[in-house]
C-alpha positions in Angstrom: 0.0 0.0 0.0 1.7 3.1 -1.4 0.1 6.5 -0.3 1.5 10.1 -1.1 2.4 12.3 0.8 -0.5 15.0 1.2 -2.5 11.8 1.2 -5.5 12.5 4.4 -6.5 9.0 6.3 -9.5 9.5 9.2 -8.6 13.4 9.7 -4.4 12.3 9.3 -2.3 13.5 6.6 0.3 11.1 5.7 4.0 13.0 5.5 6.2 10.2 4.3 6.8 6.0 4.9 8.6 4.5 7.6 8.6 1.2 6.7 6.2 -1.9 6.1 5.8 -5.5 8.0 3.4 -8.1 8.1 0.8 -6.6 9.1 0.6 -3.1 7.2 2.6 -0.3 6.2 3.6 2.9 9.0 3.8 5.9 7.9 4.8 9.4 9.7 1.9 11.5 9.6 0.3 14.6 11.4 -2.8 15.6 13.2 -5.0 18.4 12.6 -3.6 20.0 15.2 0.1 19.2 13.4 1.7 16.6 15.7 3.6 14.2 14.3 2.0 11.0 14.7 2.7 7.2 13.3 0.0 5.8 11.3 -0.2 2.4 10.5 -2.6 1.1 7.8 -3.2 -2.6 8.2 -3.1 -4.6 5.2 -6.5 -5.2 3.1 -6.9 -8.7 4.8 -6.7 -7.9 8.1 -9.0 -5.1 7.4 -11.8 -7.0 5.5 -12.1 -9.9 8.5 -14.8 -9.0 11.1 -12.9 -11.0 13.8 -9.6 -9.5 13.7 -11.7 -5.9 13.3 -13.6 -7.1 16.8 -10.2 -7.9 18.1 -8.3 -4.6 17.1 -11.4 -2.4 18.7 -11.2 -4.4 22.2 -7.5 -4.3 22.6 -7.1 -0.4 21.5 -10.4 0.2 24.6 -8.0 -1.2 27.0 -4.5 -0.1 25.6 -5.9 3.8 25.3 -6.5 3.6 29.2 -2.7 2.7 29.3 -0.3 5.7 30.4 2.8 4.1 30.8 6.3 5.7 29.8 7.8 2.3 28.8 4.6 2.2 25.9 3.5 4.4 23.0 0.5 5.4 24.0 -2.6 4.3 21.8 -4.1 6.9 20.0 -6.3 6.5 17.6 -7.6 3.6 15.4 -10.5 2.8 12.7 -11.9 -0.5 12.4 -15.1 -0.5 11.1 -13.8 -0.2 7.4 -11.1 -2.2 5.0 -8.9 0.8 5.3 -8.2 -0.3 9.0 -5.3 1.7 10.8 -4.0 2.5 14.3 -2.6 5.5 15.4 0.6 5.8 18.2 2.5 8.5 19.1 5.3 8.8 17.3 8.4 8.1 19.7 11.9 10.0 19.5 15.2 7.6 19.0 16.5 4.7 17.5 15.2 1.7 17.6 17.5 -1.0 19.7 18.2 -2.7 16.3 19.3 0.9 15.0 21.6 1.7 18.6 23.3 -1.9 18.4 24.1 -1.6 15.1 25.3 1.8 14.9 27.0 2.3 18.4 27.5 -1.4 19.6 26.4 -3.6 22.3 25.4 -2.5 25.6 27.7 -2.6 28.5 26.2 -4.7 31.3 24.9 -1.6 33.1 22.8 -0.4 30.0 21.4 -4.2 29.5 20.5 -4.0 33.4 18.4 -0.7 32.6 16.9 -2.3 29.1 15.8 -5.4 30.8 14.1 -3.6 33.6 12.5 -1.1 31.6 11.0 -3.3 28.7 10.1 -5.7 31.9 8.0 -3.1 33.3 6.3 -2.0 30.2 5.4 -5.8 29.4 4.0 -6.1 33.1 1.8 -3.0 31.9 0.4 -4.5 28.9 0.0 -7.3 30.2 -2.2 -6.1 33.2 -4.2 -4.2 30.3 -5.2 -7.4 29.2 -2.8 -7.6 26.0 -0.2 -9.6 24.6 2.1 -8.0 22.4 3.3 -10.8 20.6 5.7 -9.3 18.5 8.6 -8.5 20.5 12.0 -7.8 18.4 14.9 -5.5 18.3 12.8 -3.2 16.1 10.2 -2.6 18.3 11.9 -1.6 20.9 12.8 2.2 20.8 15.8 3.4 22.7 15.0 7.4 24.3 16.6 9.3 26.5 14.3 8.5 29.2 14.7 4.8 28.5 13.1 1.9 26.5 9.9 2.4 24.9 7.9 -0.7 23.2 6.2 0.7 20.0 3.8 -1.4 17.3 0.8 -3.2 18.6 -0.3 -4.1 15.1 -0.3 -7.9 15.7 -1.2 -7.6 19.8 -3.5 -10.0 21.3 -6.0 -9.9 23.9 -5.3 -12.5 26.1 -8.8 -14.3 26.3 -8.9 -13.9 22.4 -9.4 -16.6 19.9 -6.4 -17.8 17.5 -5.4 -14.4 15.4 -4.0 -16.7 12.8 -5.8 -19.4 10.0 -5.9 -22.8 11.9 -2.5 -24.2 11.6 -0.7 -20.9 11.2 1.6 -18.3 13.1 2.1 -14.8 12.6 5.7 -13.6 14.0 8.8 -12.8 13.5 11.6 -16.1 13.8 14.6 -16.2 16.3 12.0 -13.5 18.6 8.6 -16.2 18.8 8.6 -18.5 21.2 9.0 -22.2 20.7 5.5 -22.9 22.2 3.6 -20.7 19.2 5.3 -22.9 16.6 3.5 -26.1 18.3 0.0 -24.3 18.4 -0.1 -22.8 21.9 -1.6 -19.5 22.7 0.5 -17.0 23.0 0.2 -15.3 26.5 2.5 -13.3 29.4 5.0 -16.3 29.1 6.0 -16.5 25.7 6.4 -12.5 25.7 8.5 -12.6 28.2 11.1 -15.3 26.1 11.2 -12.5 23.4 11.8 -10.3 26.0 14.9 -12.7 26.9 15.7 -13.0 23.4 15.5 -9.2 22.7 18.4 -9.1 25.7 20.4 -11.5 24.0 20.2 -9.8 20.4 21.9 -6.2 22.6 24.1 -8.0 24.5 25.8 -9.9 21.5 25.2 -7.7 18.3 24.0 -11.2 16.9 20.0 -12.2 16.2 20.1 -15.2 19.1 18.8 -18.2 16.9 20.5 -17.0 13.8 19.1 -15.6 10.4 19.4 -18.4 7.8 17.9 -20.7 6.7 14.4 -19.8 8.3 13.7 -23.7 8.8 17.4 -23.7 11.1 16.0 -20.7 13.0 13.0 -22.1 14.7 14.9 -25.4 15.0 17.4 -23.8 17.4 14.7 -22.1 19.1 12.9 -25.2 19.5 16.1 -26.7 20.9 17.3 -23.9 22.9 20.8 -23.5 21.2 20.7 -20.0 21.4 23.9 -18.0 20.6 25.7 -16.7 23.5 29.4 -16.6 22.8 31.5 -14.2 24.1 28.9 -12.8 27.3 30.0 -14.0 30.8 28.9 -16.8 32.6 26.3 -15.4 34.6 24.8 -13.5 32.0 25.2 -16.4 29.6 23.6 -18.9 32.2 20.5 -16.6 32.8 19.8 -15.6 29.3 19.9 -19.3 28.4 17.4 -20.6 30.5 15.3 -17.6 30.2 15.4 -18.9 26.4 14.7 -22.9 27.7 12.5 -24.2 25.3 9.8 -25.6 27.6 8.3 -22.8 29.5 8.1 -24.6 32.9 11.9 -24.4 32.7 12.7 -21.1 31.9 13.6 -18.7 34.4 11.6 -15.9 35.8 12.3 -12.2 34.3 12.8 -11.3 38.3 15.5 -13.7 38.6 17.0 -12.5 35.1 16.5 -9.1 36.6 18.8 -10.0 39.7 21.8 -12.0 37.7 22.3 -8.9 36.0 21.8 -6.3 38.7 24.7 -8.6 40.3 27.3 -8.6 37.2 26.5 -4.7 37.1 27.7 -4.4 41.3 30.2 -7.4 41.2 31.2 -8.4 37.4 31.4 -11.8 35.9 34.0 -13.2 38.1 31.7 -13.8 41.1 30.5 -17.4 38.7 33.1 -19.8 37.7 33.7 -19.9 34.1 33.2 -23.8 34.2 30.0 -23.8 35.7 26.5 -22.2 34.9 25.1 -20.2 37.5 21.7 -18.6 37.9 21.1 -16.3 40.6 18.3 -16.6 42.8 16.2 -13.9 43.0 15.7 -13.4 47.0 19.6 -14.1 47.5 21.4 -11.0 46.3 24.2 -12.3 48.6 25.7 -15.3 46.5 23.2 -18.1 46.9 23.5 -19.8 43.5 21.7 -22.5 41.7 23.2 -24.7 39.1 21.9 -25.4 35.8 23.0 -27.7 33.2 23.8 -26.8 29.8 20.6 -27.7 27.8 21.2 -30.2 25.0 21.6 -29.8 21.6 18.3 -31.8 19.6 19.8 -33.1 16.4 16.6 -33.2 13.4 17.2 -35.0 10.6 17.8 -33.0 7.6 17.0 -35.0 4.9 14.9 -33.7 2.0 15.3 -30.4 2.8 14.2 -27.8 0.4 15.9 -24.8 -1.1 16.6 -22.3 2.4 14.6 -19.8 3.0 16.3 -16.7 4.6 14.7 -15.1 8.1 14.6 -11.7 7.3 13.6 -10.4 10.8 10.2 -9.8 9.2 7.1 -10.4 10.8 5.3 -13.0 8.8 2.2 -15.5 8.8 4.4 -19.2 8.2 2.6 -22.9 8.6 6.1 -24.6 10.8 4.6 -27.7 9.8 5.2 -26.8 6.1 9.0 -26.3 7.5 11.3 -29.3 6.6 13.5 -29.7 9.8 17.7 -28.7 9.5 20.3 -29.5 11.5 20.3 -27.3 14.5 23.8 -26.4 13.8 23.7 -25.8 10.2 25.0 -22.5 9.0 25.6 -21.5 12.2 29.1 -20.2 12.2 28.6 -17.0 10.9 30.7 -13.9 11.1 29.4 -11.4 13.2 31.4 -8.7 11.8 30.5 -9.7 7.8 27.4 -7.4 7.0 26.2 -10.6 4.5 26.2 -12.8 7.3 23.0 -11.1 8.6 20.1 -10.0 8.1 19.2 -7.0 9.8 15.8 -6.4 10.8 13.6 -4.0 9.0 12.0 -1.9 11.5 8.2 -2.1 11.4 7.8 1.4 12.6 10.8 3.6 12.8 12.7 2.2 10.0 13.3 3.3 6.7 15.7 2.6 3.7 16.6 6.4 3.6 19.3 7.4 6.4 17.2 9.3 8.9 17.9 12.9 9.5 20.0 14.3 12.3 17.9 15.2 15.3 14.8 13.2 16.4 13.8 13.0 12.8 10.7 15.0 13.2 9.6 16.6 10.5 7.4 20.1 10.5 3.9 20.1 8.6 4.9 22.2 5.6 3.3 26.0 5.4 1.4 25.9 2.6 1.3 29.1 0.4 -2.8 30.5 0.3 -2.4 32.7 -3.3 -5.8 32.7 -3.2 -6.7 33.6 -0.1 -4.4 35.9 0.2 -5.7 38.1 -3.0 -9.0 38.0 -1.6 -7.6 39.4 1.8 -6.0 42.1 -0.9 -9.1 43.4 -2.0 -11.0 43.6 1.0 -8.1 45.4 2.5 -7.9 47.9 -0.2 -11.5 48.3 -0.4 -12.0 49.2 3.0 -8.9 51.4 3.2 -10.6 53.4 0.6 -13.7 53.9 2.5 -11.9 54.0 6.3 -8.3 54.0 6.0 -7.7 55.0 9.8 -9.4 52.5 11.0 -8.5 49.9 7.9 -4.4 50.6 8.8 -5.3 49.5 12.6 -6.8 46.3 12.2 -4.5 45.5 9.3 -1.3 46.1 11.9 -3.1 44.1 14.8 -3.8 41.1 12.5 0.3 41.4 11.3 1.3 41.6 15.1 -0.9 38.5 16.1 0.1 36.1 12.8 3.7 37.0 13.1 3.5 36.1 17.3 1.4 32.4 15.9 4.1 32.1 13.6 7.0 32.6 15.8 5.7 30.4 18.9 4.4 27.8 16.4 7.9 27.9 14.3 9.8 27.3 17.9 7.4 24.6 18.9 8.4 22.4 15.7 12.1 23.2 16.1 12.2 21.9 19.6 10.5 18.9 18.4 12.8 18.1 15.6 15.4 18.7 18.2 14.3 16.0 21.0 10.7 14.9 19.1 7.2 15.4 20.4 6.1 16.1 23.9 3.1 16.7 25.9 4.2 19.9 27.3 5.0 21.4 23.8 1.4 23.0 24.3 2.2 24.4 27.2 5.9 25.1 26.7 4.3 27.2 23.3 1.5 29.0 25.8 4.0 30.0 28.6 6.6 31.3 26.1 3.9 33.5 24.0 5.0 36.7 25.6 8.3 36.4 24.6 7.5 36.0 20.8 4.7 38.8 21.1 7.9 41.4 21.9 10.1 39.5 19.1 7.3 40.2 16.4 7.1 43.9 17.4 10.8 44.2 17.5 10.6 42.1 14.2 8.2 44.4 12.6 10.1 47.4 13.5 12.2 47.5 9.5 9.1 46.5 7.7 6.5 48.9 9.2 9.4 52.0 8.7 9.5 51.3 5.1 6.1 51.0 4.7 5.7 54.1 6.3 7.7 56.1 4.5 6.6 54.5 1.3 2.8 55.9 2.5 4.6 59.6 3.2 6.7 59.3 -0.5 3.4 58.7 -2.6 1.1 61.2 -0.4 3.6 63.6 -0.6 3.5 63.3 -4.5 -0.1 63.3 -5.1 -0.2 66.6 -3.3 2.2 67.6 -5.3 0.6 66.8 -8.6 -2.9 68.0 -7.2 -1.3 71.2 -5.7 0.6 71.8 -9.3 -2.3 71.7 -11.4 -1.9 68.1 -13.2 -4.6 66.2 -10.9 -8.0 67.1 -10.0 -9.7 64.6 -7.7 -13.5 64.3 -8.9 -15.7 67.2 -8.0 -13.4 68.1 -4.3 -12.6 71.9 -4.6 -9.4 73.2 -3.0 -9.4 73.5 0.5 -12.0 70.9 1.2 -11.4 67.1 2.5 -11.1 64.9 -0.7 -14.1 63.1 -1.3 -15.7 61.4 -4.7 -14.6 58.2 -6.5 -11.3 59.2 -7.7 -10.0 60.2 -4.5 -11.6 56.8 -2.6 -9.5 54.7 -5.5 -6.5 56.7 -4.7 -6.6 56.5 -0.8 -7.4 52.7 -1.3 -4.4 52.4 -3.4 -2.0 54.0 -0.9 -3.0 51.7 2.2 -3.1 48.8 -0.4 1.0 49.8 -1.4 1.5 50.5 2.1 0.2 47.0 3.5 2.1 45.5 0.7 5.9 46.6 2.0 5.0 45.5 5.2 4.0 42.0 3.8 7.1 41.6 1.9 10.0 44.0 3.4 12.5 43.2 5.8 11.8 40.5 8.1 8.8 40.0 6.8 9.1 35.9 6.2 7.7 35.3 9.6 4.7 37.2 9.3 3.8 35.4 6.0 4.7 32.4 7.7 2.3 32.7 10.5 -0.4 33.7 8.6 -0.2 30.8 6.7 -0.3 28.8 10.3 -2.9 30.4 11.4 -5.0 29.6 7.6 -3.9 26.2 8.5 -5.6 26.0 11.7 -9.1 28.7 10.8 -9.7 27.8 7.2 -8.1 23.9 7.0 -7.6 22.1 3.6 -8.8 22.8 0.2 -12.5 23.3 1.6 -11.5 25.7 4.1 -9.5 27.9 1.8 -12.9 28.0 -0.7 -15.0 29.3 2.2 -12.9 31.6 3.2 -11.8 33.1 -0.1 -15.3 33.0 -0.9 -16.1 35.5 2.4 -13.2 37.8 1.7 -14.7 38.1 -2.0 -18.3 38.7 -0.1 -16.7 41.5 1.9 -15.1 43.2 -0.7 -18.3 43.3 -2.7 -19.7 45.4 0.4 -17.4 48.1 0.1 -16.9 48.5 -3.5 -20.8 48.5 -3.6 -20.2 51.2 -1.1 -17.2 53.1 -3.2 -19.5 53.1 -6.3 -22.8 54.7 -4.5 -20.6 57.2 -3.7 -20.3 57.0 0.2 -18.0 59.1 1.6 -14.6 58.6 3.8 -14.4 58.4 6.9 -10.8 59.4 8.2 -11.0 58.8 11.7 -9.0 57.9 13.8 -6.5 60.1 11.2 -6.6 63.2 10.7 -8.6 64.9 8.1 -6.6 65.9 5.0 -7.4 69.1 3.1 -6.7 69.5 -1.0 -4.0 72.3 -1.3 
C-alpha cells in the first residue's frame, strides 16, 4: 500500500513511509492540530475480516487507558472499514536494532536498565489485558528516558481466539517463542522469552537463533541453542534458561533481573567460568543454583528444500510446512560480515533512507494561500478606501498577532525536531507567548518603517501633482477634504502599497509564515480555503458597492486631509 504524501486518512495526513511489515505499512503522519503522529494502515486482509476488526477495537479500549512511559501510548484507530489503521504516538530515537548496530552492544549496566524497563512496560500491557506478541529488536525504541515498546499491530487480547488461520503463526523467527510454533496460545509467558531474546540480540550484536535458513532458525529455538558466545557466565547462564525451550523451565524475568543487577555491582567473576550459575532472585548475597547446559536436539535433515532466509520480518508461516535442518547448520557465521546477517527491517521507525540528524521529526509544511491571500487584498484595499484609519489599525493588529502564531508555532516544531514530540509542547508554546509577542514587534520594527515612509513618498507626490495643477480629484474643490470616486481609489491604493511593503519588506518571512499557520488552523484544507476566499470576495463586494454609490470617507481615527 503506497500512499503520497498530502495523502488524508481519518482526519491524518500522511508526511512520508517508515517502513512496512506483516501486518501493514507505517507511515509518519500529522494531526490536525500538526503533531507528528505514526500511522499504520493494516493490510487489506486484516482489514476486510470481522474477527480481527472485533479484536483490534477491544485491545485499542484497553491499551488507550494505558499511560505508561515504557509504551507508546494508543491513540487513535478505525476499524469499522477495509482501510483499518492505528494511530501511536510517534516516539523519538533509535530503535534497539538501529543503537546496536550503529553504536555497539550494551555494557552490562545499559542491558541492566533495558531489561528492567522493557520488563516493566510488558507487566503493563500485560495487566491491560494484551499480549504483544511481536517482541524484536525493532520494536523496541531506545529514548533518552529509556526503552519504549512501539507497534501493537499484531497484539493479542489475552482471552482472544487464534489471530492466525488454523495451523498458522504470525511472527517474526529467532523472537517467537517455541510454544507458538506447536500451536499454543501466545500469553505473558511467551512474551517474556522475546523479552529474553531481545536481551540477547543487545548484549551480542547477533539475532540469538540465527538468520538463515528460516527452517534452522525455529529449530534452534525449539532446541534452545541460542547464541551466546562471548557474554560472561552469569549473563550467559540466565539468558539461556530464560530462552529454555519448555516454559516450565525457563527462568523468571525477576530472577534474570537479579543475575544482571549482580554482574552490574560485582562483574562476571563472582561465577566460575566452568559452571552455569543462575542467581536466585531473594539471595542478592551469593546463593546460586546450578543449571545444566541444555542439549543440543539433532533433526534430521534429509529432504530439505531450497533455504529460505529469516529476514527479521514479521510474517504469517505454517512450521509444519517447514522441513526440519540440523540445529547447527549454517551456524558459524561472522558477526562482523554485514552478509552474514540480516538485519531487521523496522516495522515502525525504520526506513531505507538514512534518517535525518535530530529526532527526525519533521514540521507540517506552510502551505502558500495565493488565493486567499488576494482575496484578503481586496477587501483590504476596499476598505482602506472607505476608512483607511481604521482599515491601517486592524491590518497592523492582524500582522502583530500572525507573526507572534508564527513565531511560537515555528519554535514549537524546532524543539520537536530537536528532541521529538512532547506533551508539554502546548504548554511550553503557551507559557513562552509573551516572549514572541515582543520578538514580532521588534521584528516588525524594519518592515512597518519602510512601509511608512513608502505611504509619506506617494502622499507627498499626489499633493504635489494636485497642488501643481496636473490632478483634479472628482468634483473636491481646493481646500476641502477629498471626497468622490477618484479620491476613494486613490486612498485605497496608498494603504493597499502601504500594506504591501509591510508583507514583503524586511523581516517579513515570519509574518507570511504565521499567517499561513494560522490559515492552517481557521480555514483547514482545500474546503476551508474555498470558504474563506469566498467571504473575503463577499466582503469586498460590500465596500466597492459602497465606493460606487458614492459613500463618503471616513478618516478617523486620522486626521482629516485638506486638498491644497
Amino acid at each position: 500500500m503506497g500512499l503520497e504524501p498530502g495523502t488524508e486518512i481519518g482526519g491524518y495526513t500522511v508526511v512520508a513511509p517508515l517502513g512496512s511489515g506483516g501486518m501493514g505499512t507505517v507511515y509518519r503522519a500529522v494531526d490536525g492540530g500538526g503533531d507528528a503522529v505514526a500511522l499504520k494502515m493494516l493490510h487489506p486482509h486484516i482489514g476486510s475480516d470481522a474477527v480481527a476488526r472485533d479484536r483490534l477495537r477491544r485491545e485499542v479500549h484497553a491499551l488507550q487507558k494505558l499511560r505508561h512511559p515504557g509504551v507508546a501510548a494508543i491513540l487513535d484507530a478505525e476499524a469499522d472499514s477495509t482501510e483499518a489503521f492505528l494511530v501511536t504516538e510517534l516516539v523519538a530515537g533509535d530503535n534497539l536494532e538501529e543503537h546496536v548496530r550503529e553504536r555497539g552492544t550494551l555494557d552490562a549496566e545499559q542491558l541492566l536498565d533495558l531489561a528492567e524497563g522493557l520488563r516493566d512496560a510488558l507487566v503493563a500491557v500485560h495487566g491491560a489485558g494484551v499480549v504483544h506478541r511481536d517482541l524484536k529488536p525493532s520494536n523496541v525504541i531506545v529514548g533518552d528516558d529509556g526503552p519504549v515498546l512501539i507497534d501493537f499491530g499484531i497484539a493479542q487480547a489475552a482471552d482472544d481466539s487464534k489471530l492466525t488461520a488454523e495451523g498458522m503463526v504470525l511472527g517474526t523467527p529467532g523472537y517467537l517463542a517455541p510454544e507458538l510454533l506447536d500451536g499454543d496460545e501466545p500469553d505473558e509467558a511467551s512474551d517474556f522469552w522475546g523479552w529474553a531474546a531481545i536481551l540477547a540480540f543487545a548484549a551480542t550484536g547477533r539475532d540469538p537463533f540465527g538468520t538463515r535458513p528460516l527452517e534452522a532458525v525455529l529449530a534452534r529455538a525449539r532446541s534452545g541453542d541460542v547464541d551466546l558466545a562471548g557474554l560472561g557466565p552469569l549473563t550467559t547462564a540466565a539468558l539461556r534458561r530464560a530462552l529454555a525451550p519448555v516454559a516450565a523451565d525457563r527462568t523468571s524475568p525477576d530472577d534474570v533481573l537479579a543475575a544482571l543487577t549482580v554482574v552490574v555491582a560485582e562483574g562476571e567473576s563472582i561465577a566460575d567460568e566452568t559452571d552455569t550459575a543462575v542467581l536466585v532472585a531473594d539471595d542478592l548475597v551469593g546463593t546460586t543454583v546450578l543449571a545444566p547446559e541444555p542439549a543440543t536436539v539433532a533433526v534430521a535433515a534429509s529432504a530439505v528444500p531450497p533455504a529460505v532466509a529469516n529476514d527479521g520480518h514479521t510474517r504469517a508461516f505454517d512450521p509444519a510446512a517447514l522441513e526440519p535442518v540440523g540445529a547447527d547448520e549454517e551456524w558459524d557465521e561472522d558477526p562482523e560480515d554485514p552478509d552474514g546477517v540480516d538485519w531487521i527491517n523496522d516495522d515502525l521507525d525504520a526506513s531505507e533512507e538514512p534518517e535525518p540528524e535530530g529526532s527526525g521529526y519533521e514540521r507540517p509544511p506552510a502551505r502558500r494561500r495565493w488565493g486567499t491571500l488576494l482575496a484578503a487584498a481586496l477587501l483590504l484595499g476596499s476598505a482602506g478606501a472607505l476608512y483607511p484609519g481604521v482599515t491601517l489599525i486592524v491590518f497592523a493588529v492582524l500582522v502583530v498577532v500572525v507573526r507572534t502564531v508564527g513565531s511560537t508555532v515555528e519554535a514549537m516544531y524546532g524543539r520537536r525536531e530537536r528532541a521529538g514530540v512532547r506533551r508539554s509542547d502546548r504548554a511550553v508554546a503557551a507559557a513562552t507567548l509573551p516572549w514572541h509577542l515582543l520578538r514580532s514587534l521588534v521584528g516588525l520594527i524594519p518592515s512597518l518603517v519602510v512601509g511608512a515612509s513608502v505611504v509619506v513618498i506617494l502622499l507627498g507626490l499626489s499633493w504635489w501633482l494636485i497642488g501643481d495643477g496636473r490632478w483634479v480629484i472628482g468634483d473636491s474643490p481646493s481646500g476641502q477634504e477629498p471626497q468622490g470616486l477618484t479620491a476613494a481609489i486613490l486612498v485605497g491604493s496608498i494603504v493597499l502599497i502601504g500594506a504591501a511593503v509591510v508583507w514583503w519588506g524586511p523581516l517579513s518571512l515570519m509574518t507570511r509564515i504565521g499567517a499561513r499557520r494560522v490559515l492552517a488552523v481557521v480555514a483547514p484544507g482545500r474546503t476551508g480555503a474555498l470558504v474563506a476566499t469566498v467571504v473575503l470576495l463577499a466582503a469586498s463586494a460590500v465596500f466597492l458597492a459602497q465606493i460606487f454609490s458614492g459613500s463618503e470617507i471616513t478618516w478617523a481615527p486620522l486626521p482629516t486631509p485638506v486638498l491644497p
